[in-house]
Backbone as CSV, one residue per row, in Angstrom:
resi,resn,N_x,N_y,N_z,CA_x,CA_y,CA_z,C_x,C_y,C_z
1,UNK,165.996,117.015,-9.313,164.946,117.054,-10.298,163.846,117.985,-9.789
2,UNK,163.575,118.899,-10.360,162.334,120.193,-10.388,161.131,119.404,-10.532
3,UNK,160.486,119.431,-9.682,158.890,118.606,-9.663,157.685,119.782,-9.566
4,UNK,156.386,119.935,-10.480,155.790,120.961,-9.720,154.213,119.681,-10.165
5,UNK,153.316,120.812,-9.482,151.722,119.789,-9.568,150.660,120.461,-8.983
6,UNK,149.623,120.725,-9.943,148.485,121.702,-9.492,147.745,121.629,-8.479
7,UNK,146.949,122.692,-7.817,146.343,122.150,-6.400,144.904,122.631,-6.776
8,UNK,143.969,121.727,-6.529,144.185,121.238,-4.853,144.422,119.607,-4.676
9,UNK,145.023,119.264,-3.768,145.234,117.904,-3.741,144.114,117.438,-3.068
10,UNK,143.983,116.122,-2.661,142.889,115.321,-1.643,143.364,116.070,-0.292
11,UNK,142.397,115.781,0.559,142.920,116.024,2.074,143.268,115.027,2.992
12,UNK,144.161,115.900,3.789,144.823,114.185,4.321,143.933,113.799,5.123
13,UNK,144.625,112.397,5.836,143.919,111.788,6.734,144.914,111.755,7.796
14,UNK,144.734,112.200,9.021,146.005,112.331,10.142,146.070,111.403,11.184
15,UNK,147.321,110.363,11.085,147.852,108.983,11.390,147.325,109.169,13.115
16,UNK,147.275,108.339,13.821,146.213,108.256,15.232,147.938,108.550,15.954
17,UNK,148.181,108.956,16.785,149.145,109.690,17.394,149.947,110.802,17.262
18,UNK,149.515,111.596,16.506,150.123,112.511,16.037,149.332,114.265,15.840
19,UNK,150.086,115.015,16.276,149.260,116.311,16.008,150.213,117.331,15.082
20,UNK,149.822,118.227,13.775,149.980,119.122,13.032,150.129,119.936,13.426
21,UNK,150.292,120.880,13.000,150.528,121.996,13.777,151.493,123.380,12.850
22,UNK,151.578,124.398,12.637,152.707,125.158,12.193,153.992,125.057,12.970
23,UNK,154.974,124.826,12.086,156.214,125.752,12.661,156.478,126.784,13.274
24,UNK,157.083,127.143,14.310,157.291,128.188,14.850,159.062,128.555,14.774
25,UNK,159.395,129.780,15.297,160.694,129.993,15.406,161.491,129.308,16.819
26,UNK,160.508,128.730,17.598,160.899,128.590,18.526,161.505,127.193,18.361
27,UNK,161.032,126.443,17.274,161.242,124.703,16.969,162.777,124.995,16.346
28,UNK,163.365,125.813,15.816,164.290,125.736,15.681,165.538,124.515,16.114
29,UNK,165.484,124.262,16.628,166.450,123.468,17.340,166.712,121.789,17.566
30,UNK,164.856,121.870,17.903,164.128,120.887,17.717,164.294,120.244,16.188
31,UNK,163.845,120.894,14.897,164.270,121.095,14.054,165.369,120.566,13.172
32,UNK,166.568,121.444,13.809,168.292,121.071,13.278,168.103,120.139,13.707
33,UNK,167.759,119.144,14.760,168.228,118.024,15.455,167.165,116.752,14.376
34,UNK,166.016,116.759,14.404,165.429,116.113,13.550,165.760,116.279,11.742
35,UNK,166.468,117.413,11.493,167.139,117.665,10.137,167.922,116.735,10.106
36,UNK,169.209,117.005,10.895,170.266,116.520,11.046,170.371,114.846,11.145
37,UNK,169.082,114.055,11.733,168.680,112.391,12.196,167.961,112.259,11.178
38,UNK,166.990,113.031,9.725,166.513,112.162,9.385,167.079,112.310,7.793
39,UNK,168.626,112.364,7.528,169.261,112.296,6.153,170.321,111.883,6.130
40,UNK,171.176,110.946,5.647,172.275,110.769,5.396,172.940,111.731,5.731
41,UNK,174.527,111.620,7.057,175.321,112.062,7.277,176.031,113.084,5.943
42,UNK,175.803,114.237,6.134,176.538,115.007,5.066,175.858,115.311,3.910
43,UNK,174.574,115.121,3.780,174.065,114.920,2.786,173.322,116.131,2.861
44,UNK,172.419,116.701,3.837,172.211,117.960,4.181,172.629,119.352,5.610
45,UNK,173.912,118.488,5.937,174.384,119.521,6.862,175.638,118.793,6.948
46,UNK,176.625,119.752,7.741,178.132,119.449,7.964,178.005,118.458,9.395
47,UNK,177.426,119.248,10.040,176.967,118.260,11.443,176.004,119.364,12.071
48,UNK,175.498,118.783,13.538,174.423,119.260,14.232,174.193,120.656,14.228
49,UNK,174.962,121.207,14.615,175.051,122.711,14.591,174.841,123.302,13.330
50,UNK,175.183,122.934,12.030,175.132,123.256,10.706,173.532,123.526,10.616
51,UNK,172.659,122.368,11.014,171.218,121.739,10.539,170.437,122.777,11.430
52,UNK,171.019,122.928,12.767,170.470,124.204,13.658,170.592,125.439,13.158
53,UNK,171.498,125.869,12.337,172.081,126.835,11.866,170.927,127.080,10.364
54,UNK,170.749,125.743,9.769,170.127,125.657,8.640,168.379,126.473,9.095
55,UNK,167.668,125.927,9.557,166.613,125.880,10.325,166.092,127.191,10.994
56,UNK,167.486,127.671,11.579,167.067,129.255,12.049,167.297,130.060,10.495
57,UNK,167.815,129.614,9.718,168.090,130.361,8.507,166.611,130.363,8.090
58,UNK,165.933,129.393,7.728,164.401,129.488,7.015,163.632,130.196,7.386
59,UNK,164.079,130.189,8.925,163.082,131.286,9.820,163.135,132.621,9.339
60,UNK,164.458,132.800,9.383,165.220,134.345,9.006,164.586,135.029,7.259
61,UNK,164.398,133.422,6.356,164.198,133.690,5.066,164.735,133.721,4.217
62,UNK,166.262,132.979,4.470,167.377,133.026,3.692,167.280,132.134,2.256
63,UNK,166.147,131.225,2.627,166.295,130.479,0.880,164.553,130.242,1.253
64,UNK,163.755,131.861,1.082,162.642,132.529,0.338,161.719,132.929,1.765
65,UNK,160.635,133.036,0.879,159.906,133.979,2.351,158.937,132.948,2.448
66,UNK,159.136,132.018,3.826,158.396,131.291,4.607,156.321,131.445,4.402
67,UNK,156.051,130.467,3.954,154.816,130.642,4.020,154.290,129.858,4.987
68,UNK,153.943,130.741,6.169,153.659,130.041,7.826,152.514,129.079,7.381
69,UNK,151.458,128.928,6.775,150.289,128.127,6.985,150.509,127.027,6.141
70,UNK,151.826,127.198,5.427,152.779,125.561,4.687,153.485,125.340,5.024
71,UNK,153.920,125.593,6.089,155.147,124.684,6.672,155.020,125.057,8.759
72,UNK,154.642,123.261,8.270,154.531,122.953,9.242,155.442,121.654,10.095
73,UNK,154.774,121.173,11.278,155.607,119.979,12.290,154.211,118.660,12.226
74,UNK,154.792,117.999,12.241,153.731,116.702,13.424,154.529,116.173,13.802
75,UNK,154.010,116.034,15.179,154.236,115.841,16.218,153.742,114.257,17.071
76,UNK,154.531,113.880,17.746,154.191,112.505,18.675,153.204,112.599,19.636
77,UNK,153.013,111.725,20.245,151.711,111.906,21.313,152.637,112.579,22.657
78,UNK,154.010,112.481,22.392,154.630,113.477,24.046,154.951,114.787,23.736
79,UNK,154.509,115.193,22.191,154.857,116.629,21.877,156.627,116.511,20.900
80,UNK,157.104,115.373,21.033,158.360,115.373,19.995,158.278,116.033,18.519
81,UNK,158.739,116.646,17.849,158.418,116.802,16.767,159.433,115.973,16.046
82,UNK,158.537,115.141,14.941,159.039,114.212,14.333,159.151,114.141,12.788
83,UNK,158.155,115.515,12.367,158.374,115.593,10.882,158.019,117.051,10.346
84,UNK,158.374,117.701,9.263,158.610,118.634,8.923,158.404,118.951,7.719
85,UNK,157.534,119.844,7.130,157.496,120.370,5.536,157.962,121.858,5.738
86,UNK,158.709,122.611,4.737,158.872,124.055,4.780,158.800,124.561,3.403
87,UNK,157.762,125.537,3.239,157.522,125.784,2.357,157.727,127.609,2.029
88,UNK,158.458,128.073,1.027,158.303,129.407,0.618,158.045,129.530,-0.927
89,UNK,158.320,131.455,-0.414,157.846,131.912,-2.135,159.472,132.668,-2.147
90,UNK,159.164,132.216,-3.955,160.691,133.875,-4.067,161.932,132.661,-3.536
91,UNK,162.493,131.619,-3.339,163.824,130.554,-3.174,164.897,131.484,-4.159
92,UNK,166.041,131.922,-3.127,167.356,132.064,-4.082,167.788,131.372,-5.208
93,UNK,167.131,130.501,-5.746,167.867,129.680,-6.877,167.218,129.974,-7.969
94,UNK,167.976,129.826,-9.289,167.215,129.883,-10.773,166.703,128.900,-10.784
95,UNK,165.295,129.125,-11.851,164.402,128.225,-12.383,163.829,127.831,-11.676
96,UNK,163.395,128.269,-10.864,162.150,127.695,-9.598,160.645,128.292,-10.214
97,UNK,159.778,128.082,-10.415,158.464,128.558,-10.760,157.967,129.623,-10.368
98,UNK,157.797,130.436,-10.026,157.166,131.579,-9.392,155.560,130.855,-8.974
99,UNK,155.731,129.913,-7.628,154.961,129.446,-7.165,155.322,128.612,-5.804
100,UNK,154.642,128.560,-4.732,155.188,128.301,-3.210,155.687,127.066,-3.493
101,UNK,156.940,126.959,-3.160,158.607,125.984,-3.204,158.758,125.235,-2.226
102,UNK,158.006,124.000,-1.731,158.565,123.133,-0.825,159.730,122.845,-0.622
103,UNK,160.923,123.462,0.149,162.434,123.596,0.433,163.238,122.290,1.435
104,UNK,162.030,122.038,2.076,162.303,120.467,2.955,161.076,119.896,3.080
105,UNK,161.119,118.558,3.220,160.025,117.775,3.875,161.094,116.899,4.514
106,UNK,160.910,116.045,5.448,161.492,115.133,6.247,160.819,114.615,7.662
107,UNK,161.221,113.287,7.567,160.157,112.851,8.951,161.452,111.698,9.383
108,UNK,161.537,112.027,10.861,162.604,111.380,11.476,162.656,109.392,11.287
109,UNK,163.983,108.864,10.672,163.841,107.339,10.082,162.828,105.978,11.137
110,UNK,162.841,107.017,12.566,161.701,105.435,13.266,160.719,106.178,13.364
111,UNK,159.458,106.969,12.157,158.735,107.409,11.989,157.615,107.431,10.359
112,UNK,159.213,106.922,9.638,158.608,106.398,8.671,157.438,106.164,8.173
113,UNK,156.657,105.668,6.770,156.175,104.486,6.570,154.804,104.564,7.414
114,UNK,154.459,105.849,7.716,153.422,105.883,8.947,152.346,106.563,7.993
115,UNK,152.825,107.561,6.729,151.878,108.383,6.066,151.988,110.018,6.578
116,UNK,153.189,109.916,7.473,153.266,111.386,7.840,154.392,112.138,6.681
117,UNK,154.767,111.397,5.927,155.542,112.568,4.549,154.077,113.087,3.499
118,UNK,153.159,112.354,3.619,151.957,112.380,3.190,150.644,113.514,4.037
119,UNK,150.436,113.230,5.020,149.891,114.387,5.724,150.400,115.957,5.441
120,UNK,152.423,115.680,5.612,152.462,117.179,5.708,152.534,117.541,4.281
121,UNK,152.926,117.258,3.305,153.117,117.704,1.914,151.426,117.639,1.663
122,UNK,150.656,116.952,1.560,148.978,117.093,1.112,148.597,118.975,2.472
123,UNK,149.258,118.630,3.879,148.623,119.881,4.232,149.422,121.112,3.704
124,UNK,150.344,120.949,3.272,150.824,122.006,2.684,150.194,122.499,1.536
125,UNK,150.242,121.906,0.644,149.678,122.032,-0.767,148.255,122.802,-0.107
126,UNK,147.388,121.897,0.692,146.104,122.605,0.832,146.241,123.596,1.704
127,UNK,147.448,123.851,2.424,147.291,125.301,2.503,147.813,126.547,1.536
128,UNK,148.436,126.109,0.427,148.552,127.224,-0.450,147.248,127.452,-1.488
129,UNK,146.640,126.104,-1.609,145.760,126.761,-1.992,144.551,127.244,-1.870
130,UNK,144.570,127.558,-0.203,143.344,128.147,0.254,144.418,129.567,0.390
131,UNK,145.455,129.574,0.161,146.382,131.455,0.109,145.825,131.371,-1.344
132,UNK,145.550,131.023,-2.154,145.163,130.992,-3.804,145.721,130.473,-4.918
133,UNK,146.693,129.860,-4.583,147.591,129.330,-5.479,147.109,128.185,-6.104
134,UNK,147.761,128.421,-7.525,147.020,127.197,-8.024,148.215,125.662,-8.451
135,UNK,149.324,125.825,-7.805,150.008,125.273,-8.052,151.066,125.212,-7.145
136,UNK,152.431,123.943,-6.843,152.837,124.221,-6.021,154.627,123.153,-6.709
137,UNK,155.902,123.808,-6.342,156.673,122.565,-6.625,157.293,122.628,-5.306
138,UNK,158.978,121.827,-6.197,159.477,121.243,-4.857,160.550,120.496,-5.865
139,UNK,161.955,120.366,-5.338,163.080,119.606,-5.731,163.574,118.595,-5.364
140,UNK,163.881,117.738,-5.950,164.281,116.091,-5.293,165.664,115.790,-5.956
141,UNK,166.642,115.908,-4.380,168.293,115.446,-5.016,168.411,114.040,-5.336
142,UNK,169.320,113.801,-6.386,169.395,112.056,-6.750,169.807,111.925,-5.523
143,UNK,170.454,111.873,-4.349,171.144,111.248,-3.450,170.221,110.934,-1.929
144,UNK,168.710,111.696,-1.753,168.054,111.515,-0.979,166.722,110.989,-1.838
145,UNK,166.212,110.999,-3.410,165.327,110.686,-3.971,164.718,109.398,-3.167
146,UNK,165.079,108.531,-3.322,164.117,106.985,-2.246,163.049,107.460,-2.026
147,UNK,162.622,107.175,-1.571,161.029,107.358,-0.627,160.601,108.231,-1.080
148,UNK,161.315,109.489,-1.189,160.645,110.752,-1.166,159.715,111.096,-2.686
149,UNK,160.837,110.531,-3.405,160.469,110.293,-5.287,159.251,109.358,-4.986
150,UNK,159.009,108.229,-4.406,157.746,107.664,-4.911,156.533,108.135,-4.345
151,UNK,156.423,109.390,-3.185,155.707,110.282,-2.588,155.363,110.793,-3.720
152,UNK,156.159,111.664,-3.822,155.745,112.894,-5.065,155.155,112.239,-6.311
153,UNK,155.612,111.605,-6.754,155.371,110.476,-7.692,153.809,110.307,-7.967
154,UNK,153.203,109.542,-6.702,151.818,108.949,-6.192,151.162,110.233,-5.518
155,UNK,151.892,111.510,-5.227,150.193,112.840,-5.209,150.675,113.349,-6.573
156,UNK,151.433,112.916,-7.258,150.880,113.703,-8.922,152.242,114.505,-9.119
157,UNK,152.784,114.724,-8.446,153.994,115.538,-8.904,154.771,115.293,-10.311
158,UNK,154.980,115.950,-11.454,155.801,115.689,-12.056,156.959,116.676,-12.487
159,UNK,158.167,115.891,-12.937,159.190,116.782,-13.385,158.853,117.815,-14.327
160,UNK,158.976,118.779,-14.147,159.403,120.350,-15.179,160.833,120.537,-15.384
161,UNK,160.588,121.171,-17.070,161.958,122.373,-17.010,162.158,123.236,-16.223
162,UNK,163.159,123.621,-15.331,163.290,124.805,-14.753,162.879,125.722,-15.733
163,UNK,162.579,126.736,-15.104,162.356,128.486,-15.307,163.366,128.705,-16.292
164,UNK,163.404,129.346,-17.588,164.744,129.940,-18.297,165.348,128.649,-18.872
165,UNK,165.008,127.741,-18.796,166.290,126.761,-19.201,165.463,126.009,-20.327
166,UNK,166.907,126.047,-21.094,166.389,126.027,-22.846,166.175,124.483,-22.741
167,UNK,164.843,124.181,-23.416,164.276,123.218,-23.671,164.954,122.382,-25.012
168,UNK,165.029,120.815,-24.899,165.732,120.507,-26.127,164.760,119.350,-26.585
């Protein structure tokens, strides 16, 4: 389901152990491995190496051009990185908005429930729209929706028609 929702959102409030931070190319790995632990087996990679493979791909730009000051990590108090938003412009797929495309969010399952799917999607949003944007989406598969649907849900997100696709 195609979700989009105007910005600016509230600003977060950042959970007491934890530090923000951008993504780098170097988390890569770090990354696949927290991809790979925080989704149903198969659901977004074949196995470990796939999710590593996935991860250096975003870097590279393969599904759109990375917007560094939206996609970011937080992080544990030993430096683990435990959760993840990635955000671009321009996503290979039809009907995406011509507006910065949240492509993952995910926060590893004993991390939960803490408000960190909330930190990074609110710092994302507010960093596109201090780039100027006045708007921002993001896609939710029926098979990982849970949690993530009543996130989006509660900062305002709602479903759109894709781009091009005939309205009935």
């Amino acid at each position: 389901m195609l979700m989009q929702r105007g910005l600016p959102l509230p600003a977060p409030e950042t959970p007491a152990g934890v530090t923000l931070r951008p993504q780098m190319p170097s988390d890569a790995q770090a990354l696949g491995a927290l991809y790979w632990d925080s989704y149903p087996k198969g659901a977004a990679a074949v196995d470990l190496e796939d999710a590593v493979e996935e991860m250096e791909g975003v870097f590279a730009g393969e599904y759109g051009a990375p917007v560094e000051q939206a996609s970011l990590v937080v992080e544990d108090s030993d430096g683990t990185v435990i959760g993840c938003v990635q955000t671009v412009t321009s996503p290979p797929w039809e009907g995406i908005p011509a507006v910065p495309f949240v492509i993952e969010l995910f926060v590893h399952p004993e991390h939960r429930r803490r408000g960190l799917g909330t930190l990074l999607l609110l710092s994302a949003a507010n960093a596109c729209h201090e780039l100027g944007w006045e708007s921002m989406a993001l896609n939710v598969q029926e098979e990982t929706a849970g949690e993530a649907q009543h996130l989006y849900n509660r900062l305002g997100f709602v479903e759109i028609t894709p781009v091009g696709a005939a309205e009935s």
